[in-house]
Every structure is written in C-alpha cells, then in structure tokens.
C-alpha positions in Angstrom: -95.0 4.4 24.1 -93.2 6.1 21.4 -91.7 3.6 18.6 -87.6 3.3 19.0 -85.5 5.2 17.4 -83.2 3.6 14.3 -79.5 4.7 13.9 -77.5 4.2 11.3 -74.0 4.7 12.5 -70.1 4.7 11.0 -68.2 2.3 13.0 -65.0 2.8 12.4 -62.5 -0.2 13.3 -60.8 -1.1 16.3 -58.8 1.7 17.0 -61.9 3.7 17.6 -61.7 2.9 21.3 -58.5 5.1 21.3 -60.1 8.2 19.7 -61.1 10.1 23.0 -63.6 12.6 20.7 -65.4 9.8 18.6 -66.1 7.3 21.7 -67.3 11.0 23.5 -69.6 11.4 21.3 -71.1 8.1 21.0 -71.5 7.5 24.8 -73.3 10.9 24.7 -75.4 9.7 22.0 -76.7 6.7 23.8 -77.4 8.4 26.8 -79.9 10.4 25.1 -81.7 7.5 23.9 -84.2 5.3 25.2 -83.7 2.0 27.0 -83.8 -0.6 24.8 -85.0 -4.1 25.2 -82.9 -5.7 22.8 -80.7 -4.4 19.9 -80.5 -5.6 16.2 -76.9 -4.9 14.4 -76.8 -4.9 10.4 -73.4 -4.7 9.9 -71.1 -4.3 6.6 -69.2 -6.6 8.0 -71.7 -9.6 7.6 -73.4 -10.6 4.0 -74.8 -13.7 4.4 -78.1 -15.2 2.0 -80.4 -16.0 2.7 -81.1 -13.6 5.7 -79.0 -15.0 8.8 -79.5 -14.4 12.6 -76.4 -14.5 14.9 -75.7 -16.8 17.8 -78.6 -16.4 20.7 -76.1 -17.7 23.0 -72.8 -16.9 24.3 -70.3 -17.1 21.7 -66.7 -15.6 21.0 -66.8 -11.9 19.1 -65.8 -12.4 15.3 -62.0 -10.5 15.1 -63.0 -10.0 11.0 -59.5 -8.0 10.6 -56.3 -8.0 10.6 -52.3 -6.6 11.5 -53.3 -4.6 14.1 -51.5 -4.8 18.0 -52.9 -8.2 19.8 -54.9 -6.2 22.6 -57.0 -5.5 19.8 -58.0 -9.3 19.7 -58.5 -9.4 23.3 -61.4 -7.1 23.5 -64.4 -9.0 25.0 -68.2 -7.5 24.7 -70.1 -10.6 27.0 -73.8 -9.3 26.4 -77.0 -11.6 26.6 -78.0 -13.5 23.4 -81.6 -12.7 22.4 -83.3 -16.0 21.5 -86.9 -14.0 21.9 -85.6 -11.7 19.4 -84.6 -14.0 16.9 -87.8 -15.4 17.0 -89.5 -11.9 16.5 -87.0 -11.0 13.7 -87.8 -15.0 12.0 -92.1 -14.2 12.4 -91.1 -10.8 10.5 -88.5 -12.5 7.7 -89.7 -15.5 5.3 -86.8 -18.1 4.9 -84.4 -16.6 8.0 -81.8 -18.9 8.7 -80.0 -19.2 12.3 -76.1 -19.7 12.6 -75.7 -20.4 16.1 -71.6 -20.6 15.9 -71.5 -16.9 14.8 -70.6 -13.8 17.2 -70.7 -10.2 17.0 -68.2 -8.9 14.1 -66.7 -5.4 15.0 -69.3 -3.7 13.0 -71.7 -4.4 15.8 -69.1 -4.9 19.2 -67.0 -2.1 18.1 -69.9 0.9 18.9 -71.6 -0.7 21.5 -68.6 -0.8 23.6 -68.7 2.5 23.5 -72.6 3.0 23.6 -73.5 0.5 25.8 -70.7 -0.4 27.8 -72.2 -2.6 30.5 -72.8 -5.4 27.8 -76.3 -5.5 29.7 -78.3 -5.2 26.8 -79.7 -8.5 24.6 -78.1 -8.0 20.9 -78.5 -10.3 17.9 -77.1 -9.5 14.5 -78.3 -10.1 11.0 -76.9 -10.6 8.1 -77.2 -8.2 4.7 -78.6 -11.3 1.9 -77.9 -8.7 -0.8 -76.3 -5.2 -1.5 -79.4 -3.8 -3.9 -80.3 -1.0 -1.9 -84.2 -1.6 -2.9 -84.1 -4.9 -1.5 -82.6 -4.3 1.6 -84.8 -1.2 2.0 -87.8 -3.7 1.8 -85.8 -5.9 4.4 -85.9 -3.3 6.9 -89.5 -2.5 6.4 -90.5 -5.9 7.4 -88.3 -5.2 10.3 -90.0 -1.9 11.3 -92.6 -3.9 14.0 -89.6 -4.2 16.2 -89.4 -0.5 16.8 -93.0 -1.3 18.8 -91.6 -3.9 21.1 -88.5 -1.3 22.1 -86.1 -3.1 20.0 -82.9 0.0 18.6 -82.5 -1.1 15.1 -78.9 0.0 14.5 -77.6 0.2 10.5 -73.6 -0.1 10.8 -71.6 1.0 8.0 -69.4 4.1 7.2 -70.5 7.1 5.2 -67.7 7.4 3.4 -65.7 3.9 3.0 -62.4 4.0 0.4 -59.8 2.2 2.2 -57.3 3.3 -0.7 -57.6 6.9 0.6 -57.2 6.3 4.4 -54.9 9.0 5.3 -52.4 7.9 8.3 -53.4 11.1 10.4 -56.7 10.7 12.0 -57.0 14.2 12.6 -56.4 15.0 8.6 -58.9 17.0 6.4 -61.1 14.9 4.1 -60.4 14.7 0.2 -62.5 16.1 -1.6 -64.8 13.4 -2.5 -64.9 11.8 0.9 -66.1 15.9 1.8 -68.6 16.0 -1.2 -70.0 12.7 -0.6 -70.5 13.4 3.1 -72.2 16.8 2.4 -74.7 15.4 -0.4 -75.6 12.4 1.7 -76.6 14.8 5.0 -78.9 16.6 2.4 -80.7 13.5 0.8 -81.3 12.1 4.4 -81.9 14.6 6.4 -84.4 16.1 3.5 -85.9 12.8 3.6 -85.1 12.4 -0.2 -85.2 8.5 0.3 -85.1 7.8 -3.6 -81.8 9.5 -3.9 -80.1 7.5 -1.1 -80.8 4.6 -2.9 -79.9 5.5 -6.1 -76.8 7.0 -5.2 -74.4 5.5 -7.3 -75.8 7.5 -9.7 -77.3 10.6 -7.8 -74.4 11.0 -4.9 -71.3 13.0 -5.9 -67.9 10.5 -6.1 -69.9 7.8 -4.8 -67.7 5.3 -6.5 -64.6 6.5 -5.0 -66.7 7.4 -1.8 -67.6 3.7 -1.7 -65.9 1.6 -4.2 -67.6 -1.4 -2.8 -71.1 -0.4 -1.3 -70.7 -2.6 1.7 -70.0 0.2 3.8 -73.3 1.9 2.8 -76.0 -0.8 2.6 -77.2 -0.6 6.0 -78.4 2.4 5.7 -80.9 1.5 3.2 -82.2 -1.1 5.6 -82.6 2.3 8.7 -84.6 4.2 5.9 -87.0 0.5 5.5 -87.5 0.7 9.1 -88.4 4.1 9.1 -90.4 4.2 5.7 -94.0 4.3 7.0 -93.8 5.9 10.5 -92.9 9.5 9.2 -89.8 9.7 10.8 -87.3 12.8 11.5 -83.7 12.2 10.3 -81.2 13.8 11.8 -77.1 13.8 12.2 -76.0 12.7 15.8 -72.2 12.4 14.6 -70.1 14.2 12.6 -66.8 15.0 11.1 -63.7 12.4 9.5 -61.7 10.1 10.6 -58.7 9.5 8.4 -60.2 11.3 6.0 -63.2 8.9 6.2 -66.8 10.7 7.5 -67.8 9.6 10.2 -71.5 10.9 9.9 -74.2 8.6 11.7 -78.2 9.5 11.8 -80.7 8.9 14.1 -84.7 8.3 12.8 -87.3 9.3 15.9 
C-alpha cells in the first residue's frame, strides 16, 4: 500500500464555511484522497513545548477567536479521539506530553468540516514546541512512519498570514506582497527547493509582511519533515486569496 499523502493546507477562520468556492474545493480535494485511518492536525493555532498531544477523548472544540456572530461558537465537529494514535505519535516523539482537557482549535475543526464532514474519522492534534523551521522540519520527519499505517498528516497554516492587510471584500485582489509571496512559495515547493522554504525569511519575497509572525507558516515545515526521505511530489490542490490572504494549500504523494 502506497504511503499517505501529507497536506499542508490554509485554513482560513470561521467564516470559511460561508465561502461556497473555498469549502468546494476542499470537499473535492478530500474526495480524491485516500481513506484515512486517523488524522494528525499541526495547527498555527496550537504552540505548546514540549510537543503536546490533544485530548483522545471526547472533549469540547477550542473557539481560539473572537467578535464574530454566536453561531460561529456553536459549531460542533464530534469525531473519535485516537488514543492508538497518540501512542504511535509518543513511540515516534522523545518527551511527548498528553493534555487530555484540550480540543480541536479551528485550525484543525475548521477544514475538516469541510473535508471530512461525517466527523467519522479518528483525529488527534499536536502541538508546534518551536517556530525554527529546522526544528520542526526534523519533528515531522520522525513523524513520517505514520504515513505507513494510513495516518493523513495535515500542516494547517495560511500561506500568506498579515491580519493588518485583511481587506473587508473576500473576493478582492491580493496586495502585492501577499501576490509575490504566494507566487515565490508555489516555486520553492513545488520545485522541491526545501532549503528555501525554510529559510524564507530571508529567501521569500515580503515574507515579513507576508507573515509578520511565522505562526501561520510553520506547519508547513513539519509536511516537508514528513515528506523528506520518501521522494515525494508537491503539488497545489488550492488556490487563489481570500481577503487578500492566499489561500494556497499542497499536497505530498
């Protein structure tokens, strides 16, 4: 059996689910992808050291924002915890700890409404310890046995994250460095030029007002980890802005 794919994916927040294009396309995308038996969520949402494994029970989602209308709070993703997994992830990761309070932040709930609407499928997130892109690259590398045992290893984040230049339209064009950012970044990952990605702060056109914090970003160094020594093909699945913001996500075969 074929390893399982890694995603990295922009997540965009709540009102995703009202964006008839966005949700679309990631329902197509999932349909084109293999069953999974569980699914492991690194979201930007979640830094936590040292290395942190959700709740493998049922617990309440994590509403990390804020202001927006109150159905927003009342969304409800009820999928199986994945004690097995967290086991799997804590043979792979020295030091793991478990927080067995913590639900899914909408980094992780957000998508797989969309993707994998019946909530049938085990999902446990972990946390990002660190925002140095070598280290998390070496995080998902130990992580990469999953892929073997048909667990999706899913990178949340947003390709271009600069809240400051959120434009109120969601159909608006993209600044200029939100478009230059998004451009150089589908090179360096599709090309497989993995030393670029993580050097990007100094490689990436406007990558500090692309990502002013990295948060946003970080996961994606933890896909390419996963990917490292299985030769895998990059390619977009997702493209486009939102706000301004681009919305670009990647899948590794």
């Amino acid at each position: 059996m074929a390893p399982m794919p890694v995603l990295y994916l922009s997540h965009g927040a709540p009102p995703l689910a009202d964006d008839a294009v966005w949700t679309r396309e990631l329902a197509a995308w999932s349909a084109e992808l293999p069953r999974p038996s569980s699914i492991l969520v690194v979201s930007a949402h979640w830094e936590d050291a040292p290395t942190t494994v959700s709740a493998t029970r049922a617990v309440p989602l994590v509403y990390d924002f804020w202001g927006f209308p109150e159905h927003y709070y009342r969304v409800r993703y009820d999928a199986p915890g994945a004690p097995g997994l967290a086991d799997e992830v804590a043979a792979l990761v020295p030091g793991l700890r478990r927080d067995e309070t913590r639900g899914l932040d909408h980094g992780a709930y957000v998508p797989l409404v969309e993707m994998f609407p019946a909530a049938d499928v085990p999902v446990l997130q972990l946390s990002m310890p660190t925002l140095d892109p070598e280290r998390l690259f070496a995080l998902g590398r130990s992580l990469a046995p999953l892929r073997d045992q048909g667990v999706l290893i899913v990178g949340s984040g947003f390709t271009t994250h600069n809240l400051r230049g959120l434009d109120p339209d969601p159909a608006a064009p993209p600044p200029a460095w939100s478009a230059e950012f998004d451009a150089w970044t589908e090179r360096a990952v599709t090309g497989g030029d993995v030393d670029a990605v993580l050097d990007f702060r100094r490689k990436a056109p406007a990558a500090h007002l692309a990502h002013p914090r990295t948060e946003h970003f970080a996961p994606l160094f933890v896909t390419l980890g996963a990917t490292a020594d299985a030769s895998a093909t990059p390619r977009t699945t997702v493209d486009g802005f939102w706000h301004g913001l681009a919305k670009r996500s990647f899948q590794f075969d």
